[in-house]
N, C-alpha and C positions, 0 to 999 in steps of 0.2 A: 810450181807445176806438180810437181810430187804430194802437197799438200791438198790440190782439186783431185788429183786420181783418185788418195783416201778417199773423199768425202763424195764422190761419186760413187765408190767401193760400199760405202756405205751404204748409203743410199737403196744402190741397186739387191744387197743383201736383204735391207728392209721390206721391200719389195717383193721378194723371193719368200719371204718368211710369210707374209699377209698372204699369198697367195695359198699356201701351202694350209695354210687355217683354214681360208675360205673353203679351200678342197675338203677337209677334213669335217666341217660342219653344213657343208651340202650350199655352195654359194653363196657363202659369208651370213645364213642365218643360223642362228644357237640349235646346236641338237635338242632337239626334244626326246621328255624321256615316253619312252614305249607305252602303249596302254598295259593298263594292268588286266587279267593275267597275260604274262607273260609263260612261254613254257619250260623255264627255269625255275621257274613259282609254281609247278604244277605238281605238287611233291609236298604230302602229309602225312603222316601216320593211318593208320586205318584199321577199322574197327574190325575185330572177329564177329560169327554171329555166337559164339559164345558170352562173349565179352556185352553184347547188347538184349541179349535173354538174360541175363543177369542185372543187369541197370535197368533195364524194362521191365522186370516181374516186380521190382523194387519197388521204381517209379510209378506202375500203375497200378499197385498193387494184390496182380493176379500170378494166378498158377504158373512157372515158365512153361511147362506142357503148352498151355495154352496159349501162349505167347508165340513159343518156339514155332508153331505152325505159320502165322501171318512175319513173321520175321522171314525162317524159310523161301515164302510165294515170294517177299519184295526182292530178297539175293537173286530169286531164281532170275526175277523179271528184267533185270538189272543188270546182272551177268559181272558183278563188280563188290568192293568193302566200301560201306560207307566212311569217311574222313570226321565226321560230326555226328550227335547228335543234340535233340533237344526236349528237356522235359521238363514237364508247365502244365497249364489248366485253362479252361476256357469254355465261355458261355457262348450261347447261340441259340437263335430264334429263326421262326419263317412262317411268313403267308403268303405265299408267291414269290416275296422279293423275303433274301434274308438275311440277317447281320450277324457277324464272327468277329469277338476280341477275346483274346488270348493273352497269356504273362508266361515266360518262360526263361532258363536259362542253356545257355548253348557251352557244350561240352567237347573240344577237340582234344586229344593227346598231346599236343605242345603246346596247351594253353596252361600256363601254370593255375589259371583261375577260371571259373567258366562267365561265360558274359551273358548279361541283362539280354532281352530280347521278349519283344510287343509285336503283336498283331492283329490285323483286323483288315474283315471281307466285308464284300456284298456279293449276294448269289441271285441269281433269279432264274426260275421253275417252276415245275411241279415239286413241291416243295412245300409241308405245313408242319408244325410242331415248333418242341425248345427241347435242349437237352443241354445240360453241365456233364464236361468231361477232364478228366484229363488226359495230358499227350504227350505221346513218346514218338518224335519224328524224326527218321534215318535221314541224313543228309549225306548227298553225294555230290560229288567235283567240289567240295568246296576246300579251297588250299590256306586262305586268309579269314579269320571269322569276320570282317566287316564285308566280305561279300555278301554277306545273307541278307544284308539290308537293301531288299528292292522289293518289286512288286514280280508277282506268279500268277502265272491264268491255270486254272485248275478246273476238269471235270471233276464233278461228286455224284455217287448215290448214295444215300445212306437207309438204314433201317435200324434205328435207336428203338430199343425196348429197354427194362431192366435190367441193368449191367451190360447191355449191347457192346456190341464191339465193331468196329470202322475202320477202312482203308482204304487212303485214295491219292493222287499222286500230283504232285507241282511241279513245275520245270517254265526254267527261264535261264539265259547265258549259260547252257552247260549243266547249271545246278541240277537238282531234282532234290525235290523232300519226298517225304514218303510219311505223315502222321498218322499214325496207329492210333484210334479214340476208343475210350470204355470210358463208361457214365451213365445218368441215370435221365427218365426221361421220356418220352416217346415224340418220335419224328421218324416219319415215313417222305422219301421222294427220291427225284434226282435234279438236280440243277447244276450251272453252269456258273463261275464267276471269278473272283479273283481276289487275291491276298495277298498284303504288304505288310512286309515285315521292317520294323522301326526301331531306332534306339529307346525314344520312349513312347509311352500314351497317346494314339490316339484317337480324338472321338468319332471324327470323319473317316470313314470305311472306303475313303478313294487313295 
């Protein structure tokens, strides 16, 4: 008799414990982990605009005077420090419809290395010309640098002449870029379209 009470004793402990799981993992299915970001991940270092008028006079090789003004307007707009930036190069064309590929590398504070990064649009507008640039783009909200790999729907206007200079704004999940272009060239318009950003090359612009 003493020997069934254990083993019922047991038993009923058994029992007691599964249950207690079950509770704990929301009716005996496995926790899932949260999507990412999370707002414990929302926490990066962040760029002065000292610190990006200097990387930026560098990178695109002008005056900071000159710089320091279109950096200035995107803090203003923003009301925030950029977490990232990215500096690279990129061609682009248009006759109505128009196509963007870019090569650049992306630059955060606790990135020991900065990381590869490809992109490539399509636009469509009023919208004619070609110009080669290259880009210095303030990124904001971004707390992990494999965020950046998605697509962005961006308004543009642009007016490329000799050494021109451009600025115009993406946002998608929180992000926003903000690429600053000077290059050679001429292209006049405005259009409408969208840009993805990739780990590597590629030739299709969707």
């Amino acid at each position: 008799m003493h020997r069934r009470q254990l083993i019922l004793s047991g038993l009923a402990a058994t029992a007691g414990a599964s249950g207690l799981s079950a509770c704990a993992t929301g009716g005996g299915q496995p926790a899932s982990d949260p999507a990412y970001p999370i707002a414990s991940d929302q926490q990066a270092p962040a760029y002065t605009a000292d610190e990006l008028v200097a990387a930026g006079s560098r990178e695109l090789g002008i005056a900071a005077e000159a710089l320091g003004g279109a950096i200035e307007r995107i803090f203003a707009d923003n009301g925030d420090r950029p977490t990232a930036y990215i500096a690279g190069e990129e061609g682009a064309g248009a006759a109505g419809v128009g196509l963007r590929y870019g090569r650049g590398a992306l630059h955060m504070k606790d990135l020991s290395a900065s990381q590869e990064v490809f992109w490539q649009g399509i636009s469509i507008g009023w919208d004619l010309g070609g110009n080669a640039s290259r880009v210095f783009t303030l990124v904001y909200g971004l707390y992990h640098p494999d965020m950046i790999y998605r697509r962005y729907p961006g308004v543009e206007g642009t007016a490329y002449l000799v050494g021109g200079v451009g600025v115009n704004y993406q946002r998608a999940d929180g992000i926003i870029l903000a690429p600053i272009r000077t290059g050679v060239g001429l292209r006049a318009g405005a259009n409408v379209g969208t840009m993805a950003y990739s780990r590597q090359r590629n030739l299709l612009p969707f």
